[in-house]
N, C-alpha and C positions, 0 to 999 in steps of 0.2 A: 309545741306543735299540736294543733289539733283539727281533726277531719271536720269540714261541715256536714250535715245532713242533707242529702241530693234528692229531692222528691223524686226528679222523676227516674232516679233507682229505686223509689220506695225504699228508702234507708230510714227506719227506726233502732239508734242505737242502744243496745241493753246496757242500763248501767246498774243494774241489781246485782250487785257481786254474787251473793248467795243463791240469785236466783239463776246466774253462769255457772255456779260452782255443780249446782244439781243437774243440771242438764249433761258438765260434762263428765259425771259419775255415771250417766246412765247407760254410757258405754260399758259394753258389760262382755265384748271377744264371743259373743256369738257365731257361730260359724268359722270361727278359727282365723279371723284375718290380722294381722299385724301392721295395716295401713289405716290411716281416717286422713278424710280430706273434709276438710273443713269450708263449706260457701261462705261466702261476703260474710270474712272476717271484719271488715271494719277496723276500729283500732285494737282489735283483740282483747274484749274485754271474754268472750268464751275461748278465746286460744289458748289465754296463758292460764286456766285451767287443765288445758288438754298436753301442753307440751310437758310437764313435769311425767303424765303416764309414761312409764319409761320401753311400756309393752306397746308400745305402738309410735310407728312414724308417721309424724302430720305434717299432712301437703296442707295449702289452703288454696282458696280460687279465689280474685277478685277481679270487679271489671272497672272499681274506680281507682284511677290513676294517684290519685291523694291517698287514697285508704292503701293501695302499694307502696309509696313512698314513706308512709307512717309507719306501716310495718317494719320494712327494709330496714329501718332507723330506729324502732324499739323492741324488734325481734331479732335482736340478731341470729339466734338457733333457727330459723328460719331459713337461713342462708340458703339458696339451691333448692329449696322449696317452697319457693310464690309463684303461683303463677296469674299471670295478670293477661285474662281474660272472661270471655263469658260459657258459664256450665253448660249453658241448654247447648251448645255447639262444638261441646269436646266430644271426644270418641275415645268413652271412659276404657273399651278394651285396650285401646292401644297404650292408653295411659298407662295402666298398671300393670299393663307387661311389660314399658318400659322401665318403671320406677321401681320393679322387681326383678327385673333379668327372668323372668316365668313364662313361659309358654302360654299364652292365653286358652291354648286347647290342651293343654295337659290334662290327664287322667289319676285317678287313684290320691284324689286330693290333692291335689299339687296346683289346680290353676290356682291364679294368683286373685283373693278376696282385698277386698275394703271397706271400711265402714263410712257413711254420710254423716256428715254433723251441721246445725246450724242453726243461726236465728232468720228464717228465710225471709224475703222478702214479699209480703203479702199477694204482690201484684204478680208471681209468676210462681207460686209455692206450688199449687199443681201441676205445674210442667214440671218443676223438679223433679216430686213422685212419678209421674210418667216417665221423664229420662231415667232415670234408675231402676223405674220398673221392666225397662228394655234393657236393663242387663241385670237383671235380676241375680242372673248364676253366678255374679261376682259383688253382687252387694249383698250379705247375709244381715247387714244390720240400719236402720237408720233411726239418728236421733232428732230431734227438732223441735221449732217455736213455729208455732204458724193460727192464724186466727183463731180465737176458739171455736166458732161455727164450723171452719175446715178442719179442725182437728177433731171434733167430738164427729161428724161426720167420718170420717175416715175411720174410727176408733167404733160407730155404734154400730149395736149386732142388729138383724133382722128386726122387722116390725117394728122398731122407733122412726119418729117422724125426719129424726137425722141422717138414717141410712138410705143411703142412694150410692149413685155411679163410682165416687172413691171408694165407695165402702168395698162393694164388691170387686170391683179391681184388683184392690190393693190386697183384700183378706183372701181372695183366690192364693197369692204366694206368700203372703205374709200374717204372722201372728202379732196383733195389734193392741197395744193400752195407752191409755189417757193417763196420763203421770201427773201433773200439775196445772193449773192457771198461773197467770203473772197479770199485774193490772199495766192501764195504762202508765201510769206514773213511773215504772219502771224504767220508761224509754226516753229518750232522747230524739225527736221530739215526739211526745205522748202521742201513741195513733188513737184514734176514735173508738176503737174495740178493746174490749181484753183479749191476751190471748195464753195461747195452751202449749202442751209439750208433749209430742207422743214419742214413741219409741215402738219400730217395727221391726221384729223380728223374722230370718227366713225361714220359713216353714219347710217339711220332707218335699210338698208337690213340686216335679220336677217339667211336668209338665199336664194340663186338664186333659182329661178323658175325651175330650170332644177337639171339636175347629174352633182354634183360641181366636181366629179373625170374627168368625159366625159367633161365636161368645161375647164378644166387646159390642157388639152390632145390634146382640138379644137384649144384652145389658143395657145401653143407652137409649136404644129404643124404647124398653119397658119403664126407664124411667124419667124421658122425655115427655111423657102424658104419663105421670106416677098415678093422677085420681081415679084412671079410668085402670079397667080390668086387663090383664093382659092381652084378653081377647083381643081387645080392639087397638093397645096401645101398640101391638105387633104388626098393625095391618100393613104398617110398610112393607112390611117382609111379605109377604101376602102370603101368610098362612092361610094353608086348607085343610084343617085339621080338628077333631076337637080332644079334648082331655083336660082332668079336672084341674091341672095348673092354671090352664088358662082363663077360669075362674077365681083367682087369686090378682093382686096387685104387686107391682115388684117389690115393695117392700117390704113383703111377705116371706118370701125365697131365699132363702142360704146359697152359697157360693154352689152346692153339691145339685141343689135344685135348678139353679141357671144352667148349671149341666146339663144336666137331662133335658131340660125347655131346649135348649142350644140342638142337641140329638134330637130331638124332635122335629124343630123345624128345619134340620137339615136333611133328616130322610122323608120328610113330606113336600119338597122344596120342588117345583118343577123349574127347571131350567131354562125355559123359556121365558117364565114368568118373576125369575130372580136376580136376572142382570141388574134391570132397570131398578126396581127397590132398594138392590144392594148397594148402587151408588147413592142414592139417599139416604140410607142408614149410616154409611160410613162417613154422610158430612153432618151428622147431628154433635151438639155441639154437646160437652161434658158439663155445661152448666143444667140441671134436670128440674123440671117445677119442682118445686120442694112444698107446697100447700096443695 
């Protein structure tokens, strides 16, 4: 039996053993969880590296009916832990409160963590990091495959031509490295790109100093017109203000400086004049010119 490849899941399946084997060493019990769920297993070619860790119980999520039935039938350890449907649309809290018998508001260590693994699917690998990034306090680790342009973005620091919107985002709560390439030939069927492997760890911030909404809003904004200054790439916001950040490009800025930019424009912000902006800022889309 074997799964065909569904374009339009964007199914690229890894058939690199060695390059499955590394990805799922890179789990590493950061932040203390004892669950991994694994996306679009496919026919398990990164599973059945992950089931033998005996420190950890693995759920997987899939939405193809075939790639479940493949499982079902060459996983049997699996048993009780497929679930077959799609990730952008679970309600990861409830999930692992129930898959733990844990309180999801428990204190003193005790909510119940997990870790993300997978070979994503190109065509929705940044929703993924956003869904996870809204639960952040229960994801302390995630591993994964995803384009190299999305990965080395996500992974590069300040002032490279890479760093934009995922960047800052994500290194707001998470501590991030670029681990590997794999080429196309690895897949089944070969995608057009190569792609990368990062691994995001959760960082102490339990929450930014500022208004994490008015954060996402500075972020995008500034890197929705990245060539231009931030002077002007903010005017949605309609800043009335000056100071020497704004003199700077977003690309410029660390996560600690969005801060402060974020505090800024919110104690300068008239209210009169921020409704209307604000619903513009919050439909700007997370794709950011990147030249």
């Amino acid at each position: 039996m074997k799964v065909r490849p569904k374009k339009h899941l964007g199914q690229h399946f890894l058939r690199d053993l060695d390059a499955s084997k590394r990805i799922a060493d890179l789990l590493s019990g950061h932040g203390k969880y004892d669950t991994v769920l694994e996306i679009g297993p496919g026919m398990g070619v990164l599973t059945q590296f992950i089931l033998p860790k005996s420190e950890y119980t693995t759920y997987v999520i899939e939405i193809d009916r075939e790639s479940v039935a493949y499982l079902k039938v060459n996983f049997p350890a699996l048993e009780g832990r497929i679930i077959e449907g799609d990730f952008l649309r679970m309600n990861l809290k409830e999930w692992i409160e129930s898959v733990t018998q844990k309180d999801a508001n428990a204190i003193d260590g005790e909510s119940p963590k997990f870790a993300i693994i997978g070979n994503y699917p190109y065509n929705i690998s940044s929703q993924i990091l956003f869904k996870a990034l809204e639960y952040k306090d229960f994801v302390p680790e995630i591993v994964g495959m995803f384009q190299k342009e999305v990965a080395m973005r996500i992974a590069s620091p300040p002032g490279k031509k890479d760093y934009g919107i995922l960047s800052v985002l994500l290194q707001a709560y998470y501590d991030i490295e670029y681990s590997f390439s794999v080429p196309p030939e690895a897949f089944e069927p070969p995608p057009k790109v190569t792609s990368g492997v990062i691994r995001l760890k959760r960082n102490a911030v339990t929450h930014l100093e500022c208004d994490e909404k008015k954060f996402t809003q500075v972020v995008k904004a500034g890197f929705n017109q990245r060539r231009k200054t931030l002077r002007n790439a903010l005017k949605p916001l309609g800043i009335q203000f000056d100071h020497p950040l704004l003199d700077k490009r977003a690309e410029q800025l660390g996560v600690a400086e969005f801060v402060l930019l974020t505090n800024l424009v919110t104690a300068h912000s008239q209210t009169t004049a921020d409704k209307s902006p604000q619903l513009e800022a919050d439909n700007l889309s997370f794709e950011e010119d990147l030249f």
